[in-house]
C-alpha positions in Angstrom: -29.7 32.3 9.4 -28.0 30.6 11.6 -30.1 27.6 11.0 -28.9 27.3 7.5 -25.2 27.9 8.2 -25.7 24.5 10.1 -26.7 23.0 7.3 -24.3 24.4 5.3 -21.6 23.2 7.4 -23.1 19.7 7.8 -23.4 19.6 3.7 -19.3 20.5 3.7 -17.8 17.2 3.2 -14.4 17.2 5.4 -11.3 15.7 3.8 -9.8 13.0 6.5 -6.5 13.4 5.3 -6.5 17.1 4.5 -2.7 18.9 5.6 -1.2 15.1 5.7 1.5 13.7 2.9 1.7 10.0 1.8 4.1 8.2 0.1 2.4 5.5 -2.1 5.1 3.0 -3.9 4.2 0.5 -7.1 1.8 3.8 -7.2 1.7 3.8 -11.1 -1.3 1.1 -11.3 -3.6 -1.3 -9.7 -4.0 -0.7 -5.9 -1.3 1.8 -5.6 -3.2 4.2 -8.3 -6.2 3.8 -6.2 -4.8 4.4 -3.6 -2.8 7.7 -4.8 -5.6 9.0 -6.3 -8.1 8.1 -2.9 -5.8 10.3 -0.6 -5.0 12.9 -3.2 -8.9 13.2 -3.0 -8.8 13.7 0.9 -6.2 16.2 0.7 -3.5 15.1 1.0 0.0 15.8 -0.9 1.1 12.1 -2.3 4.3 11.3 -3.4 3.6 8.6 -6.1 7.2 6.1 -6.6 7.1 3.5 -9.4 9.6 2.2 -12.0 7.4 3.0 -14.7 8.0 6.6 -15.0 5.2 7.2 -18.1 2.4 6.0 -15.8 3.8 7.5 -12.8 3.6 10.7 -14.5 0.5 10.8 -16.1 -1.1 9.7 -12.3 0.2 12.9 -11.2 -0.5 14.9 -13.8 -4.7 13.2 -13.6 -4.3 14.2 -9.4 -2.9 17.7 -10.1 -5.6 18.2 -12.8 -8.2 17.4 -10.0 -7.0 19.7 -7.8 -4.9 17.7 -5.5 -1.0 17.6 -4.6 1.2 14.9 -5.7 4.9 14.6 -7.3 6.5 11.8 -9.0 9.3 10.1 -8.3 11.1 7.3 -10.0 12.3 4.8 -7.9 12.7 0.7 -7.2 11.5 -0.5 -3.8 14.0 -3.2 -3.5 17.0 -0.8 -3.3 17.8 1.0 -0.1 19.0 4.0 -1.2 16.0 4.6 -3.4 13.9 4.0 0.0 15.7 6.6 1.8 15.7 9.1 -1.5 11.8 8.8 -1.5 12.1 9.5 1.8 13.8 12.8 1.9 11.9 13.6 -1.8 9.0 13.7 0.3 10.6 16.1 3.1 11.9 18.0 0.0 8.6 18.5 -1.1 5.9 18.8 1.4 8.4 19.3 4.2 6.5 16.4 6.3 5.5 13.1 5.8 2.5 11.3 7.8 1.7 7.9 5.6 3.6 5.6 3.8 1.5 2.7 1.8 4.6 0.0 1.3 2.7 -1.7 -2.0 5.0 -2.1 -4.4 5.2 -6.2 -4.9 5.4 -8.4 -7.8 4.0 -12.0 -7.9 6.9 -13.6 -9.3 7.9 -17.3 -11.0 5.4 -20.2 -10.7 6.7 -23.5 -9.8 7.7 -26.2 -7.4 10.3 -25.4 -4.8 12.4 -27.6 -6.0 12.6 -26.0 -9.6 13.0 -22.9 -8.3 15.5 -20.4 -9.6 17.5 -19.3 -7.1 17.6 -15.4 -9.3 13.5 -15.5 -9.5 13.2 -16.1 -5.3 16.1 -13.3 -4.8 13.9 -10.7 -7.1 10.8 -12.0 -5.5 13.0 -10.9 -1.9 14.3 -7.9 -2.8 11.2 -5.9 -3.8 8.2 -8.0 -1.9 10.3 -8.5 2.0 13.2 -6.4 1.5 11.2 -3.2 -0.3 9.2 -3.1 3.0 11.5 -3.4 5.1 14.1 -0.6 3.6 11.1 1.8 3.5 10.2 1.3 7.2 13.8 1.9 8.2 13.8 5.4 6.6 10.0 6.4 7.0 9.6 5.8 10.8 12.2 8.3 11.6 11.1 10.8 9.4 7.2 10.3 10.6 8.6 10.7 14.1 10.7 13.9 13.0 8.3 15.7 10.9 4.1 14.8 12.3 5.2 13.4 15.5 2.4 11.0 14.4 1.4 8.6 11.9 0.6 5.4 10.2 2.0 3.0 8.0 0.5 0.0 5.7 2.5 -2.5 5.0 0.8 -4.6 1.6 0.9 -8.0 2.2 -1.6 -10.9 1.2 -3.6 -13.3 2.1 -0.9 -15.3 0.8 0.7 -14.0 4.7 -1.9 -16.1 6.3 -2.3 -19.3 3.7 0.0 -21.2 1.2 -0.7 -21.3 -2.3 1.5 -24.1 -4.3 3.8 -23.1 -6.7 4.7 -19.4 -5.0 7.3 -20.3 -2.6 8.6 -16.8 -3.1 6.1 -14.6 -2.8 3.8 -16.8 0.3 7.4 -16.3 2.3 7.9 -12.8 1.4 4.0 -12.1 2.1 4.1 -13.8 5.7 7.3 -12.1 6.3 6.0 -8.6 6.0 3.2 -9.8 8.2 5.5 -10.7 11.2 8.2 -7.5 10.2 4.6 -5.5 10.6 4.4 -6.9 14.0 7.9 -6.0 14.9 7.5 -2.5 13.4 4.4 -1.8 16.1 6.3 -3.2 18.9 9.2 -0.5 18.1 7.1 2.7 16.9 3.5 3.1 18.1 4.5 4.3 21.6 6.3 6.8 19.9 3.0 7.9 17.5 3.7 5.3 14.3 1.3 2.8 13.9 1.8 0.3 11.6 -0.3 -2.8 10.1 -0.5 -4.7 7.3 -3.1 -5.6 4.9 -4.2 -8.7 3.0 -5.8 -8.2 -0.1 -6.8 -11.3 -2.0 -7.0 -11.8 -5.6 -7.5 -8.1 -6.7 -8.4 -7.1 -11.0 -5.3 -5.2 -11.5 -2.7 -5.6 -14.0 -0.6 -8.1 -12.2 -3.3 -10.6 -13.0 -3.5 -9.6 -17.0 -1.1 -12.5 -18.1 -3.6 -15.4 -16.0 -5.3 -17.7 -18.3 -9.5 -18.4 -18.5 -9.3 -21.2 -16.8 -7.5 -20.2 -14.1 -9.0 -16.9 -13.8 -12.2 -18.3 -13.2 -10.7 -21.1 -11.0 -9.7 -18.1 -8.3 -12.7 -15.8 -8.9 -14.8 -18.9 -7.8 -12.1 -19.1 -4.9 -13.7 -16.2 -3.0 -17.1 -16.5 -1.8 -18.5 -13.1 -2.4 -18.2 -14.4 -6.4 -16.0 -12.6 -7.7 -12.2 -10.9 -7.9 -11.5 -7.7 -5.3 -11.4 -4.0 -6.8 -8.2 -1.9 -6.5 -10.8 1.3 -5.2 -12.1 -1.2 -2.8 -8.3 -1.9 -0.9 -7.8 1.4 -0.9 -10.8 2.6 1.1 -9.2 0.4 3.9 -6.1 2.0 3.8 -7.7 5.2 4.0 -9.3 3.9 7.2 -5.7 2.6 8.4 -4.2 6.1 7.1 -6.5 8.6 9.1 -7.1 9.1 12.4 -10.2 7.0 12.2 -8.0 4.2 13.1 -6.2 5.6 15.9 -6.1 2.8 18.2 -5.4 -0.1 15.4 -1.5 -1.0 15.2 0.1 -4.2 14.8 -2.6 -6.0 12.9 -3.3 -7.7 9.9 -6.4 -7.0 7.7 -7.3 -9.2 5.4 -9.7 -8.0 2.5 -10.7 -11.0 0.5 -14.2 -11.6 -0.2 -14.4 -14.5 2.4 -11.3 -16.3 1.0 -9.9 -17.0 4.3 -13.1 -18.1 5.4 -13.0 -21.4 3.8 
């Protein structure tokens, strides 16, 4: 008997992030969705943010279907005061929060710097830099408050560790968060935040739907491993980053890329 409860046990597939709550913003598609639905599926509650409201919603209503906890709220990384209202949304609703996945980014205008609009780079700011940092400044202190302990994953690029020409915006707001990454470790781990950033490269998610052939092909050959990153592959490492798996990893950057940086 007691040989089969083992097995039993062994058999018993133990959620990593079971009694934990995330917030996941951009959640309504691409990585963020994964992402959502990946921690959802290790138990924890997720509070999914996004502009879109109609995909927002129907993510939630595909997690609650599967038996996991999420909520939806609407909200624009690039505005403080909707940082701090998914914030206390969370609190409001799972009375804790552990994990915050800062992905909400947009790529942005293409062209030279000196054709730049000055509007375009300011958008390109607001949500990509700014987004990241308004949501540290409001989700440290709540992690602290609430868990006591934590982890947060910043979504950068491997535009944070290479230029790309015509995306002056987004390769400075991508590097930025990599340094504000490093700045956010410096000031929280000791206290039981950790915080890092990852790097994914060229991912097939929506942002990429209005890319031509020709140039779709030109950055799928880009990557050594032949071919473009998958959202569900991302978010296994920031499940990893999320759970206490990765307890002694803070103040890092991760690329994910398929060998682009390799080159």
């Amino acid at each position: 008997m007691y040989y089969y409860l083992i097995i039993i046990i062994c058999l018993i597939k133990m959620n990593v992030l079971s009694g934990k709550v995330a917030i996941v913003t951009g959640a309504a598609s691409g990585i963020g969705a994964s992402t959502a639905l990946l921690f959802a599926r290790e138990g924890a509650g997720v509070i999914v943010t996004d502009i879109n409201e109609t995909e927002g919603k129907a993510l939630v209503e595909k997690i609650l279907a599967s038996g996991g906890k999420a909520a939806f709220l609407k909200a624009n990384a690039g505005k403080a005061e909707d940082a701090e209202k998914t914030v206390l949304f969370a609190l409001e609703t799972f009375g804790r929060l552990d994990i915050a996945v800062n992905n909400a980014g947009i790529g942005g205008y293409s062209g030279p710097i000196a054709e730049y609009p000055v509007d375009e780079w300011q958008k390109v700011i607001d949500i990509n830099l700014s987004g990241v940092f308004y949501g540290l400044k409001y989700q440290i202190p709540a992690i602290e408050k609430t868990a006591g302990k934590g982890s947060i994953i910043n979504v950068a690029s491997i535009l944070g560790a290479v230029g790309l020409a015509n995306a002056s915006a987004y390769v400075a707001s991508k590097h930025a968060v990599v340094g504000l990454t490093k700045v956010a470790a410096l000031e929280s781990s000791a206290k039981g935040v950790r915080v890092n950033s990852v790097g994914p490269a060229f991912i097939d998610t929506p942002i990429l739907n209005g890319l031509t052939g020709e140039f779709r092909e030109a950055i799928t050959r880009a990557h050594p491993i032949g071919r473009l990153g998958r959202p569900e592959e991302v978010a296994e490492l920031f499940l990893w980053l999320a759970s206490d798996k990765s307890s002694f990893a803070t103040g890092s950057y991760y690329p994910i890329d398929g060998g682009y940086l390799s080159q």
